[in-house]
N, C-alpha and C positions, 0 to 999 in steps of 0.2 A: 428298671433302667430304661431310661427315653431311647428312643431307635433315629437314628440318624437319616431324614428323609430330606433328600434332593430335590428343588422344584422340577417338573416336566422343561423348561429351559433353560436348565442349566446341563441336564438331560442329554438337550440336542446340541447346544454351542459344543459342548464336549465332541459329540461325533462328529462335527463338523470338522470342529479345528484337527481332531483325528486324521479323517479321512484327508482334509487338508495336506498334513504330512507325508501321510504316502501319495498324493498326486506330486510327491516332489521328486520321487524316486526316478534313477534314471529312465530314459524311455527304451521300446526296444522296435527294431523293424524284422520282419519276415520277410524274407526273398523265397516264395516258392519254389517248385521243381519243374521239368520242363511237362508239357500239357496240361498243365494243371491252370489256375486262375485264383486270385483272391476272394471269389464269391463263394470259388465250391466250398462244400458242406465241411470237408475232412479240413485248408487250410482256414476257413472262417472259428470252426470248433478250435482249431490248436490252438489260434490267436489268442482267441478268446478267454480258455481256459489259464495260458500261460497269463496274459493279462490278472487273470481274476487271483488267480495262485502269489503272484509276486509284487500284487500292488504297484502295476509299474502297466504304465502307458503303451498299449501293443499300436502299429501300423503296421499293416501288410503294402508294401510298395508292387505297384501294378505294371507290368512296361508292356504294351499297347492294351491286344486284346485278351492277351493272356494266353491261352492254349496253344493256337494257331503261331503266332509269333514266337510263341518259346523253342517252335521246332525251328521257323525259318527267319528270322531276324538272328543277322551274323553278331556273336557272342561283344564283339566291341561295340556295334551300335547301342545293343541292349544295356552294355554296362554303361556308355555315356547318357542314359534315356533315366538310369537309377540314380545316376550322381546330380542330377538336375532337380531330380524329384529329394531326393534325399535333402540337399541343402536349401529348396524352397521349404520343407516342414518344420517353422517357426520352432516349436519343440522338442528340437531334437538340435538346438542353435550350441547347446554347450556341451554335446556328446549323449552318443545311446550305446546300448547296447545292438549285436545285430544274429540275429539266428538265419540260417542260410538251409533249406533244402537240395539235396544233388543238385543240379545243374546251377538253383541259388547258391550256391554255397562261392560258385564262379566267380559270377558277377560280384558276388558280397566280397570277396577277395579284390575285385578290380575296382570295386569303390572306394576298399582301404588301400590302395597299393597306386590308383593315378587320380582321383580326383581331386584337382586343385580347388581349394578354398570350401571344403565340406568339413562338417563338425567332425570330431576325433569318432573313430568306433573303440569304445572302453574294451567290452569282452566280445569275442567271435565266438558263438555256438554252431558249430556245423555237424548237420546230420546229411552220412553217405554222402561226402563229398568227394568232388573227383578231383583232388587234387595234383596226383601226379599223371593222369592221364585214366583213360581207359583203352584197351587193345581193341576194341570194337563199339560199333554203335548200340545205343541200345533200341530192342524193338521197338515200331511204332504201336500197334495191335491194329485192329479193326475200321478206327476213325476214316472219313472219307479223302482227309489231309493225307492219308497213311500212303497212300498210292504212290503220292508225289515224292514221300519224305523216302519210299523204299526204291524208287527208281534212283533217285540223288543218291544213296546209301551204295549200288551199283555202281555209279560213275568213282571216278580217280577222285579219293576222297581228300588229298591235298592240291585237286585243280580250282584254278581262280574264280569258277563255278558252282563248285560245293559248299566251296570256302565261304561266300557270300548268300548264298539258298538253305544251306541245312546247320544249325544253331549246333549240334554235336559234334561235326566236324572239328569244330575248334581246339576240341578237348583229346580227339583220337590220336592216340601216339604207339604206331606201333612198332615194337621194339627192333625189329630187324630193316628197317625203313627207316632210320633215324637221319640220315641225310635228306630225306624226302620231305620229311616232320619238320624239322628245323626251318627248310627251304620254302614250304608251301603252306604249312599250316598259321592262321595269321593269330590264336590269341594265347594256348597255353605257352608256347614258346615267349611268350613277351612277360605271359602274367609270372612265371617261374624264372624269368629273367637269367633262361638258359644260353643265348646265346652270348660268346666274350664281347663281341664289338660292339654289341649294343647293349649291354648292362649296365644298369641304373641303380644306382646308391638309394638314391632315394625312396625307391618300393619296395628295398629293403627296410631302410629307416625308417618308412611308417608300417611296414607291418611287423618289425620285431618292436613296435610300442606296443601295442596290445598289453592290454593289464593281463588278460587271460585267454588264452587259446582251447576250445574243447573241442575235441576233436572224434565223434563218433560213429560207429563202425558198425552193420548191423550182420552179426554171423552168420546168416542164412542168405546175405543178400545175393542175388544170380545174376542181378542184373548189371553191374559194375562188375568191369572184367582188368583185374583182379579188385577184388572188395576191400583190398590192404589199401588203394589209390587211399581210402575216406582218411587212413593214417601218413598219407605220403610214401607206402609203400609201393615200390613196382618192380618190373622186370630188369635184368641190366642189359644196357645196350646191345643189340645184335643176337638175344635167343629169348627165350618165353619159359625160361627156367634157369634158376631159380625165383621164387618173389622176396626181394632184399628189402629189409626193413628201412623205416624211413631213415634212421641213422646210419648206414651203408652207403645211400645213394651219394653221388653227387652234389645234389642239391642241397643236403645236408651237411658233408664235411666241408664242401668248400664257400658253405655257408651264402647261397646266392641270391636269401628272399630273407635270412636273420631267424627261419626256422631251428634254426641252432643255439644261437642267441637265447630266445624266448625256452627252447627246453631246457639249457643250463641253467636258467633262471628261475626253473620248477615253475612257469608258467602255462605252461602244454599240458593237459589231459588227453590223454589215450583211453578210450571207452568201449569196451568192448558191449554191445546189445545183443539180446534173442532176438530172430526176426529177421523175416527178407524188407527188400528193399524202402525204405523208411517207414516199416512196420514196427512203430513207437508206442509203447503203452503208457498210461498216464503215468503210472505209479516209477515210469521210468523217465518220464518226462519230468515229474518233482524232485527223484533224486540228481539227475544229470544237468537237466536246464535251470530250471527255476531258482538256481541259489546263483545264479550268474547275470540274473536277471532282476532280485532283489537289490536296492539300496542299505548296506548295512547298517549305517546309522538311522535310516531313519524305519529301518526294522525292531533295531534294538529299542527306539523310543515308542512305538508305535504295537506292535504284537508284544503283548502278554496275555495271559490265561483268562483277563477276564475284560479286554480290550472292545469293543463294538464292532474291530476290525475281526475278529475271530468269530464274533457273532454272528457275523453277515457270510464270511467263509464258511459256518454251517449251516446256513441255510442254502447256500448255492450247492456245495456238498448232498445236503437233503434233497434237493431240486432234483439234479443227477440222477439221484437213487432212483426217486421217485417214479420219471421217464425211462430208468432200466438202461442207464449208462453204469457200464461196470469199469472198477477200477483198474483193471486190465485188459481193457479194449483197445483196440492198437487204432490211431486216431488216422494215419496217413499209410495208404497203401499204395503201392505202385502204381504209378499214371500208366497207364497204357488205354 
């Protein structure tokens, strides 16, 4: 019986027009965490990785110099500095996806929630997000910034001072101080569009579009105080016990951000992880992120068992191995 032999260019137009397909998939952007940057090692690998896994176009979005400004550039400049950047990146003109790190995870919310005339975000991936607050700052450690960031940490951390010098502030809400929070603190109050007189339809209306909400929580985290924020869980007003789940709160039943909305909608994932503060392991990063991050169609046409697209995914798999990346190596570990 004759054997069926393919010329060498018919070979390659194949892979091409392949690979073709999946650069069609949606894109996705990265928002770091706070000291961290887009060069280091741990968010350049997650990119990367996530990219290579989901056939889908990663950017990590940078706002200034990275580290130094994630502590002290006040949380609404930073988010106006991403929504500029965000709808200048040509490829991302008719929607991406967007993964958010703690303190990104912020910003990533105030891109989908105020910036006018920026491409749709399809799915939100958020790792150890703070989204209903946190009761205290989190350490700086060591760095020579640290000095400054623990002296401001000291000061009246809802005066017009801190509020503008220390990037955490904006997020602190502490429960027995909630008149102070409201009054002084300038971004989670706007972005949870807690307060009556200035609440806005609209930040809710684009962020209960989200096709998909994930929403993930790392069990051992210490540094997020309480670690339920990353699920919108917190304290109730006026004591530090119980922690009320995010369906409890406020901002849930009276539906202020459409967080409600999207989870009757079974669009909300709750994910519980092993691991302190965005201590992700790959094999957790493929089951939780990367299918949110995939193009379904053009995975369906594109990945099968004997595709050039799986071919190339076992060699970078092999690569991996090779250099003694293990499958379980937690890619992102606490900035400090």
């Amino acid at each position: 019986m004759a054997s069926l032999s393919l010329p060498l260019s018919t070979i390659l137009i194949f892979i091409v027009c392949t690979l073709t397909l999946t650069a069609h998939s949606v894109p996705f952007v990265v928002l770091h965490g706070i000291g961290d940057k887009c060069s280091s090692k741990g968010v350049a690998t997650f990119t990367e990785l996530l990219s290579n896994w989901s056939g889908s176009q990663g950017y990590c979005v940078e706002i200034g110099d990275g580290g130094w400004d994630s502590w002290t550039m006040p949380l609404l400049e930073q988010t106006a500095i991403a929504c500029e950047k965000v709808k200048s990146i040509s490829e991302l003109s008719e929607g991406y996806n967007l993964v958010g790190l703690s303190q990104g995870t912020m910003i990533g919310r105030g891109v989908i929630e105020w910036c006018d005339g920026a491409p749709p975000v399809k799915n939100f991936i958020s790792l150890a997000g703070i989204h209903a607050g946190i009761a205290s700052c989190p350490l700086c450690g060591s760095e020579w910034y640290c000095i400054l960031v623990d002296y401001l940490i000291e000061l009246e951390v809802y005066s017009d001072f801190v509020q503008k010098h220390l990037a955490p502030s904006g997020y602190v809400k502490i429960p027995t101080d909630i008149s102070s929070y409201l009054k002084g603190c300038k971004f989670l109050p706007k972005l949870n569009n807690e307060i009556n007189a200035t609440r806005n339809s609209t930040y809710k209306e684009r962020f209960a579009s989200l096709q998909t909400l994930v929403l993930i929580m790392f069990e051992q985290d210490t540094v997020l105080v309480p670690k339920e924020t990353s699920w919108f869980g917190y304290y109730p007003d006026g004591a530090f016990d119980p922690i009320l789940p995010a369906q409890e709160t406020l901002l849930y039943t009276e539906d202020w951000i459409g967080l409600k909305i999207l989870d009757e909608a079974g669009k909300v994932k709750f994910i519980n992880v092993s691991g302190g503060h965005l201590e992700i392991s790959t094999s957790d990063m493929k089951t939780y992120i990367v299918p949110y991050l995939e193009d379904e169609t053009s995975r369906q046409m594109v990945i099968t068992e004997t595709s050039p697209f799986n071919w190339l995914s076992s060699i970078w798999h092999f690569f991996l191995e090779l250099v003694g990346f293990s499958e379980d190596q937690p890619l992102l570990r606490m900035v400090h």
